[in-house]
C-alpha positions as CSV (number, residue, x, y, z in Angstrom):
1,X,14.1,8.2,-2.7
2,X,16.3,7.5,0.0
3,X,15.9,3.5,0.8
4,X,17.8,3.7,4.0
5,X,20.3,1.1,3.0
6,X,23.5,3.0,3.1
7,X,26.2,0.9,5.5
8,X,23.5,-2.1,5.5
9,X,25.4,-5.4,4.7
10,X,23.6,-7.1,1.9
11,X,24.1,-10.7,0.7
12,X,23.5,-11.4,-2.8
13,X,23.8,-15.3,-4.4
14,X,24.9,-15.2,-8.0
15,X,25.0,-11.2,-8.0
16,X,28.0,-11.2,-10.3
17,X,26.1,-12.0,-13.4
18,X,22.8,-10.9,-14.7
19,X,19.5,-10.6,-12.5
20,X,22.1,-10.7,-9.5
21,X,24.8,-8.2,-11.0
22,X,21.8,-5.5,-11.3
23,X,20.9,-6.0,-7.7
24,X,24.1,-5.5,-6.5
25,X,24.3,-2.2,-8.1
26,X,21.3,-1.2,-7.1
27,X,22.3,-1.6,-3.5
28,X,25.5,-0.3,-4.3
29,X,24.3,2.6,-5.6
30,X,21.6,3.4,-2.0
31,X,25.4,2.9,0.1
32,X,25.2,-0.4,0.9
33,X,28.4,-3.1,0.8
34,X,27.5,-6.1,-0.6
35,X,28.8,-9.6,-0.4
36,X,28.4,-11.2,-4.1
37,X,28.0,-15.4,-3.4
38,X,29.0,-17.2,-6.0
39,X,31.0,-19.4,-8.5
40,X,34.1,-17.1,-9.8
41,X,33.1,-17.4,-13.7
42,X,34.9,-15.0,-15.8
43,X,31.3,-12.7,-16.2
44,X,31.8,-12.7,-12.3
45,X,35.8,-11.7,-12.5
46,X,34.6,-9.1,-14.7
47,X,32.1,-7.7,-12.4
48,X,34.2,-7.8,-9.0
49,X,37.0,-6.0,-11.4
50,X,34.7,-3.2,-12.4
51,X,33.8,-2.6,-8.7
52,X,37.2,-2.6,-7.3
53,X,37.9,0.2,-10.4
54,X,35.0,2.0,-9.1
55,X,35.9,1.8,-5.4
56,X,32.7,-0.2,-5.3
57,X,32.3,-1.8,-0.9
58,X,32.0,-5.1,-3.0
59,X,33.5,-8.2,-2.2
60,X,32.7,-11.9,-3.6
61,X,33.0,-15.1,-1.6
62,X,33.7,-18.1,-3.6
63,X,31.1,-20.8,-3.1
64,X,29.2,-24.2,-4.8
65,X,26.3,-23.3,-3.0
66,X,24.9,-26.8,-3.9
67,X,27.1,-28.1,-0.9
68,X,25.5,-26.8,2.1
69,X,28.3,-27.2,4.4
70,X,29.6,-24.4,2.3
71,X,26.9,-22.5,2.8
72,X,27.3,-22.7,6.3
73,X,30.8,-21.8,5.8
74,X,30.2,-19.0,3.4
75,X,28.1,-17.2,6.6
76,X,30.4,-17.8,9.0
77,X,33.3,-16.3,7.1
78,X,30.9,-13.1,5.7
79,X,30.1,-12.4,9.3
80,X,33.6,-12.8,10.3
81,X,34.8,-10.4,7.9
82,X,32.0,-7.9,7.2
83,X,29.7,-8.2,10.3
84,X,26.3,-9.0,10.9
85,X,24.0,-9.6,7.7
86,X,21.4,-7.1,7.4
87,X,19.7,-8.8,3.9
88,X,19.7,-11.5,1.6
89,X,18.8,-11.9,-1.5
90,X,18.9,-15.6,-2.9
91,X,19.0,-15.5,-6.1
92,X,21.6,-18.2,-7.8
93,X,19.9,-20.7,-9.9
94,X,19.7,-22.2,-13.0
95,X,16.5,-23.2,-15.5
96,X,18.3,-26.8,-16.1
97,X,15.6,-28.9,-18.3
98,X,15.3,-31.4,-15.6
99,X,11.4,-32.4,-17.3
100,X,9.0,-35.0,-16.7
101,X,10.2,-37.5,-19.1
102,X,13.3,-35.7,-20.2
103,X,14.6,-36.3,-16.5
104,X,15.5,-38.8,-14.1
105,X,14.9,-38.5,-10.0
106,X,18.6,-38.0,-9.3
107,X,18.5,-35.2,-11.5
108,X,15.7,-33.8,-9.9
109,X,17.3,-33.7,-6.8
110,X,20.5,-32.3,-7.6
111,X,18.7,-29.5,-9.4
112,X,16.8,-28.7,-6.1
113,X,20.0,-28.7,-4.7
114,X,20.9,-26.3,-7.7
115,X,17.6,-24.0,-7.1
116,X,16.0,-24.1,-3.8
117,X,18.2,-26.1,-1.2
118,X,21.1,-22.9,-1.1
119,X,18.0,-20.6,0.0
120,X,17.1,-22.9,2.7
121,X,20.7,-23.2,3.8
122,X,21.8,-19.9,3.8
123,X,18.5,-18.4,5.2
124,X,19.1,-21.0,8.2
125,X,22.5,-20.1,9.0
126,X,22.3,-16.1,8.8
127,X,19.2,-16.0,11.1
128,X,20.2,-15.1,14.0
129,X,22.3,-11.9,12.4
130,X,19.2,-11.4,10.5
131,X,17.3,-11.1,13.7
132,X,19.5,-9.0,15.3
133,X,19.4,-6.5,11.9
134,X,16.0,-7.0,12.1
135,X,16.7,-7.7,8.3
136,X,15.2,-8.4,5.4
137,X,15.1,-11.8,2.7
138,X,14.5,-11.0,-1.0
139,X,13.9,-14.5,-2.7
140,X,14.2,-14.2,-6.5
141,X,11.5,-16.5,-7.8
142,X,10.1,-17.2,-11.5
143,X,6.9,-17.2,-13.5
144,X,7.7,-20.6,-14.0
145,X,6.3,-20.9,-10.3
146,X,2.4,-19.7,-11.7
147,X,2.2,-20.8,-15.2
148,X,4.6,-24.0,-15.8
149,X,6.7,-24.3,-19.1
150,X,6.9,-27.7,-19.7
151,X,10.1,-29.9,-19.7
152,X,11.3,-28.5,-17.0
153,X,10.1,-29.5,-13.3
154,X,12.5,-29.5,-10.9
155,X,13.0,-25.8,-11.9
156,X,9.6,-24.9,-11.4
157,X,9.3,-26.9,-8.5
158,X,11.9,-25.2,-6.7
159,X,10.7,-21.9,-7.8
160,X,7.3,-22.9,-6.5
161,X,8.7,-24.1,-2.9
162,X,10.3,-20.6,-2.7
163,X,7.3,-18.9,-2.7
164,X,5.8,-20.9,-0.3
165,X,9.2,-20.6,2.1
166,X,8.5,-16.8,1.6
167,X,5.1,-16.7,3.2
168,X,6.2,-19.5,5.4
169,X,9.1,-17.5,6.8
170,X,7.5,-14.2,6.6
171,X,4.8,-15.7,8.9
172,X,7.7,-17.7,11.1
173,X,9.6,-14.3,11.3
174,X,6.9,-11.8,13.0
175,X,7.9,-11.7,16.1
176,X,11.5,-10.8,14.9
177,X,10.5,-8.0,12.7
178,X,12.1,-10.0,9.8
179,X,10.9,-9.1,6.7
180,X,10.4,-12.0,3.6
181,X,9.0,-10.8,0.2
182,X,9.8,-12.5,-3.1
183,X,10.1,-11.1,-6.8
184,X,9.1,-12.9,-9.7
185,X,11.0,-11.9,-12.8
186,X,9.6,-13.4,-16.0
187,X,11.2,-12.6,-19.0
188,X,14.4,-10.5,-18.4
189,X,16.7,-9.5,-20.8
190,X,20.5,-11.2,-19.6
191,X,23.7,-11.9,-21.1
192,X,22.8,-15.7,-20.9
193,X,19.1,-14.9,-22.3
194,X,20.8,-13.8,-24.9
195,X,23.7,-16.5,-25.7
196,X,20.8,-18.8,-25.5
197,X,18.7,-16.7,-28.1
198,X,21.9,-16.6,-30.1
199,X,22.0,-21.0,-30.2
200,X,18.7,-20.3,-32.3
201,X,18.4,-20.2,-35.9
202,X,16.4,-17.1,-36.1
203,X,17.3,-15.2,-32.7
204,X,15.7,-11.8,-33.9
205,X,12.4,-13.6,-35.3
206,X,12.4,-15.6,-31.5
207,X,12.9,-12.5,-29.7
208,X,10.3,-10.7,-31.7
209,X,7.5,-13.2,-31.1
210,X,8.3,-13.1,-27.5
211,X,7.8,-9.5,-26.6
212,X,4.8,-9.5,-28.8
213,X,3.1,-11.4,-25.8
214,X,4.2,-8.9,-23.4
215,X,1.7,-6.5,-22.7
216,X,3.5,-3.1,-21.5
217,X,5.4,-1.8,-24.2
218,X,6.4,-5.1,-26.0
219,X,9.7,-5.2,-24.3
220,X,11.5,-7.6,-22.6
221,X,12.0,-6.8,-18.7
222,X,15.6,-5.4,-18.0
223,X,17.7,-6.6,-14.9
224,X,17.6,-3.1,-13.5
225,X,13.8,-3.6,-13.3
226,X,14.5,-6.1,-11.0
227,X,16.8,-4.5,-9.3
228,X,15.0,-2.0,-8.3
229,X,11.9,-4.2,-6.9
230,X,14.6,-6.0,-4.7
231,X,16.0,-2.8,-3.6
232,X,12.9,-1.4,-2.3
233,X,11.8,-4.8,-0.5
234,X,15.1,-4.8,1.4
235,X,14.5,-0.9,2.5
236,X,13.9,-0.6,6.1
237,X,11.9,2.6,5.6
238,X,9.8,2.7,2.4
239,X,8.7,-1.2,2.8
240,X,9.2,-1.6,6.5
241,X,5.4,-2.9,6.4
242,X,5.8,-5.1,3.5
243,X,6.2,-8.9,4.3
244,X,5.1,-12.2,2.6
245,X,4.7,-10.7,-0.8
246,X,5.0,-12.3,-4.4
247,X,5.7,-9.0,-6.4
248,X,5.6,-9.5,-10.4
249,X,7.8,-7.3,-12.2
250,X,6.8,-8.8,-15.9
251,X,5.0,-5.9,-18.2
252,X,2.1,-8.2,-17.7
253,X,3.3,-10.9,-19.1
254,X,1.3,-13.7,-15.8
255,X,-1.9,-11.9,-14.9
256,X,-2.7,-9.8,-18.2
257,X,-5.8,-10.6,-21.2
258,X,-3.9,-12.2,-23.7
259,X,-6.2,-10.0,-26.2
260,X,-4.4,-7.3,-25.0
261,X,-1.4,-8.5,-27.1
């Protein structure tokens, strides 16, 4: 299936690691060049070094997206250098433990600074190439959003407040033809999923009694899964009528009969 994204510039917070690394290659791999926005950790050195061996149309902007002047900066110099942004997909964050109790209100607000703030900022400041793409946002959201976990609310109320800025800006956006969908990934197999399952004392035993609750082949959701989800909401062609959507890619893990496990 052709997406129709080949020459389409694509922004992609944190897509040199994980969730993000997957959806880069998968717009890589429909033609598009993509922008990866993010911190240079050594999983994102390794990335960008793979794509230059590949003769990947990748490039990565350095940025602490919890400063948004940077943010502002960051668009400026993509446009600058690549041209006008045809999608975004925010997706940099971090599940930080910032709880009820646990927390303190300065914490919470640096962690929405962490989580939701960047997708705000950067949404803001590439609008107006957005509108003249006629483009398309992807916000990467959480079941944390739906269900809760406990211990950890700044995280899910930033996920939370992203899918309400999806509908909000799907609606806002109309008249633009500026698409806004988000994806929810649940739980999704990544290299820092598994350092943390490695910190346990019984990783395997963890893992096992997690994909025993999830419904569609006991598995664990892979990053291309993702991927792919994102990919198609960004397409111009096969979801050019699909705005202000909250699409689950989770084997059934939110909406599914727990008897079913």
């Amino acid at each position: 299936m052709d997406l129709g994204l080949k020459d389409k510039l694509i922004v992609v917070t944190g897509g040199g690691a994980g969730i993000g690394a997957g959806i880069s290659r998968a717009c890589l791999a429909e033609g598009a060049r993509v922008v990866v926005l993010s911190r240079a950790s050594q999983n994102v050195k390794d990335f960008m070094a793979e794509m230059l061996a590949a003769g990947a149309d990748c490039h990565l902007i350095e940025a602490n997206l919890e400063d948004a002047s940077r943010c502002e900066a960051a668009v400026a110099e993509i446009q600058e250098r690549f041209g006008d942004i045809y999608g975004l997909v925010n997706n940099a964050g971090v599940n930080d433990g910032v709880g009820l109790a646990s927390g303190s209100v300065e914490r919470f607000v640096a962690s929405l600074h962490k989580n939701l703030v960047h997708y705000y900022a950067l949404a803001h400041h590439a609008l107006p190439a957005l509108k003249r793409t006629q483009g398309a946002i992807v916000n990467i959201s959480s079941k944390v959003a739906l269900t809760g976990q406990g211990g950890t609310s700044a995280y899910a109320a930033a996920k939370g407040a992203q899918l309400a800025l999806t509908r909000e800006w799907a609606a806002e956006l109309l008249a633009d033809n500026v698409r806004v969908n988000a994806v929810l990934p649940a739980e999704v197999m990544t290299p820092l999923y598994r350092r943390w399952l490695d910190t346990l004392g019984e990783p395997d035993a963890t893992l096992k009694r997690i994909t025993d609750k999830i419904p569609l082949g006991h598995r664990m959701t892979t990053s291309a899964e993702i991927a792919a989800a994102t990919a198609f909401l960004l397409s111009p062609t096969q979801s050019a009528h699909t705005t202000g959507q909250h699409i689950i890619v989770d084997g059934g893990y939110v909406h599914l009969d727990r008897a079913l496990t």
